[in-house]
C-alpha positions as CSV (number, residue, x, y, z in Angstrom):
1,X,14.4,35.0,91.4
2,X,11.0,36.4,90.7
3,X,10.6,40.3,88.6
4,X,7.2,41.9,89.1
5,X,7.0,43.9,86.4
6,X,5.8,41.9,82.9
7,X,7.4,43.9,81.0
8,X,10.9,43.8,83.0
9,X,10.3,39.9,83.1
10,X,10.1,39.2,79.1
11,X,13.1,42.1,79.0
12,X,15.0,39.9,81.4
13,X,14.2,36.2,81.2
14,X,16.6,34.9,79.3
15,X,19.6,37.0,81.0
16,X,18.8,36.2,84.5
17,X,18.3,32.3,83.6
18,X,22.2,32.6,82.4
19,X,23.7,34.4,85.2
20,X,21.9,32.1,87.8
21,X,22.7,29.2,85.4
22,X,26.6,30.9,85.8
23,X,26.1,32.5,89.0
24,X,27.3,35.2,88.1
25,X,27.1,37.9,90.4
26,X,29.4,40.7,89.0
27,X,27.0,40.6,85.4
28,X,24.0,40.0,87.3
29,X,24.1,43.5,89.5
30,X,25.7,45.4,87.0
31,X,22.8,44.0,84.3
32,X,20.2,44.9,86.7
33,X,22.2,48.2,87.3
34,X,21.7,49.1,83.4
35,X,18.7,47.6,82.9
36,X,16.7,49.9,85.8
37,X,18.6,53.4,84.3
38,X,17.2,52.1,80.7
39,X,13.5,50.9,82.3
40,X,13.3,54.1,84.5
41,X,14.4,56.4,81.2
42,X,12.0,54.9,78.7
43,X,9.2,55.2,80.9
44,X,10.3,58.7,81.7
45,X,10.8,59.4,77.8
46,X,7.5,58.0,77.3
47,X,5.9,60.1,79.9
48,X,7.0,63.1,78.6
49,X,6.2,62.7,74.9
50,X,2.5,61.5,76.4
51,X,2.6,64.9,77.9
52,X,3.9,67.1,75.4
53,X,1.7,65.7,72.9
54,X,-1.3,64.6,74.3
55,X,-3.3,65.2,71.2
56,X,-1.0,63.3,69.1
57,X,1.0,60.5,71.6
58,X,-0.9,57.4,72.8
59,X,0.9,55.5,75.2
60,X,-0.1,51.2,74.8
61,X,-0.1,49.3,77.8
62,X,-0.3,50.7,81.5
63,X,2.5,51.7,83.4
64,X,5.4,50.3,84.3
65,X,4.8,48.2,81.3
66,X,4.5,50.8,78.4
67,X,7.2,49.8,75.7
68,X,5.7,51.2,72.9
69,X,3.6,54.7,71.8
70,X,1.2,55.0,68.7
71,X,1.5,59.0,67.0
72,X,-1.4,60.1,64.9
73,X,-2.5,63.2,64.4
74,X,-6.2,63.7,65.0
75,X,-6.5,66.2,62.2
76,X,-5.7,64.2,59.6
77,X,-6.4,60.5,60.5
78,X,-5.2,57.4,59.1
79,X,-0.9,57.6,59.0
80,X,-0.1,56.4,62.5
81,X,3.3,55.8,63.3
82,X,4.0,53.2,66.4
83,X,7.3,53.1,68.2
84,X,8.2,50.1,69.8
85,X,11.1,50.5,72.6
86,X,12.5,47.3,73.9
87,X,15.6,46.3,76.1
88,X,18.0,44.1,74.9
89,X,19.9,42.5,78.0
90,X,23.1,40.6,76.6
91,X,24.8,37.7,79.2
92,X,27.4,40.0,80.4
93,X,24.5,42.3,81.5
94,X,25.4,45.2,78.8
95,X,22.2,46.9,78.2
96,X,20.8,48.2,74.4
97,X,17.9,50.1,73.5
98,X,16.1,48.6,70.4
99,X,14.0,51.0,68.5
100,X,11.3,50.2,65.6
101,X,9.1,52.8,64.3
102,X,6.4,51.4,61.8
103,X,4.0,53.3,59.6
104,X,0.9,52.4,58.7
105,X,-2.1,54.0,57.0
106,X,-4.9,52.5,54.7
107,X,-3.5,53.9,50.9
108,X,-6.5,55.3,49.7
109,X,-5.6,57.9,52.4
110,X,-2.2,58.4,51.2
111,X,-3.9,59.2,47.7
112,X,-0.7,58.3,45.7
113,X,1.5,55.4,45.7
114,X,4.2,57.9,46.1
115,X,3.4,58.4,49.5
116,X,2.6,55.3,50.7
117,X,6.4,54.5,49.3
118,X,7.5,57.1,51.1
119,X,5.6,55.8,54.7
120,X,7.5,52.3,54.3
121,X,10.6,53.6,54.0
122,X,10.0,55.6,57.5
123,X,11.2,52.5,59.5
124,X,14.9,52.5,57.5
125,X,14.8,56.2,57.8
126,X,14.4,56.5,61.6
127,X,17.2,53.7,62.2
128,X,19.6,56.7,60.1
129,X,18.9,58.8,62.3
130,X,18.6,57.7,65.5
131,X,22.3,57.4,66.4
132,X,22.9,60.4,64.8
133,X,19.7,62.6,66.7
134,X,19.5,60.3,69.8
135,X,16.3,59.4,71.1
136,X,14.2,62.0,71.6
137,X,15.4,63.9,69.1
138,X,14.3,61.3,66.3
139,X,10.8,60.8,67.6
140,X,10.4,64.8,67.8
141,X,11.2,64.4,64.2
142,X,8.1,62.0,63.7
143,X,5.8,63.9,66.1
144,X,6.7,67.3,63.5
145,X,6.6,64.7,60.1
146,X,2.7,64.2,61.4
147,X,2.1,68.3,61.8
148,X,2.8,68.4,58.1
């Protein structure tokens, strides 16, 4: 079986080598099922933070393959934030998002150890909330962190 998409390929090597190692047809269409809801809504999600923020949300890669987003804002550069959303595709075909946020800025900018603490503990922080907030919800909370 051959996947177009790069991006969908990496995300769903190692399941579809099992299921046609199995051949398993029940977890392979409802997988695939799952797995183009998840695709279709990250690329949507992505979409519409590029859109909202244009000024602030930079989208890596070129669509359909965009997985991750880098958030700066322009006014006060150095701290950029890049979220990185993959799909985790177990054997059974259950579909999981996997979200990692990382900060980064050079800490002469930060001006005080303080807040460069502060910007490494971001990544711990955002894994709180995200089952709490949900998706888009926690990467608003980013996107406003950067308006500060």
């Amino acid at each position: 079986m051959g996947v177009t998409d790069p991006l969908a390929e990496q995300e769903l090597l190692h399941f579809i080598q099992t299921v046609e190692k199995d051949k398993a047809l029940q977890p392979f269409f409802f997988g695939l099922i799952q797995y183009a809801e998840w695709h279709n809504n990250r690329q949507r999600t992505l979409q519409h933070f590029k859109m909202k923020y244009p000024e602030t949300v930079q989208l890596n890669g070129t669509p359909p393959g965009n997985q991750s987003m880098q958030l700066q804002n322009r006014n006060r550069p150095g701290l950029v934030f890049t979220v990185y959303w993959r799909l985790d595709v177990s054997d059974l075909g259950h579909v999981r998002p996997d979200l990692q946020i990382h900060a980064s800025a050079p800490q002469k900018r930060t001006g005080q150890k303080d807040k460069y603490s502060l910007l490494r503990s971001v990544p711990e922080q955002f894994q709180k909330v995200l089952p709490i907030l949900g998706i888009e919800q926690s990467i608003e909370v980013v996107i406003g962190f950067l308006g500060r």
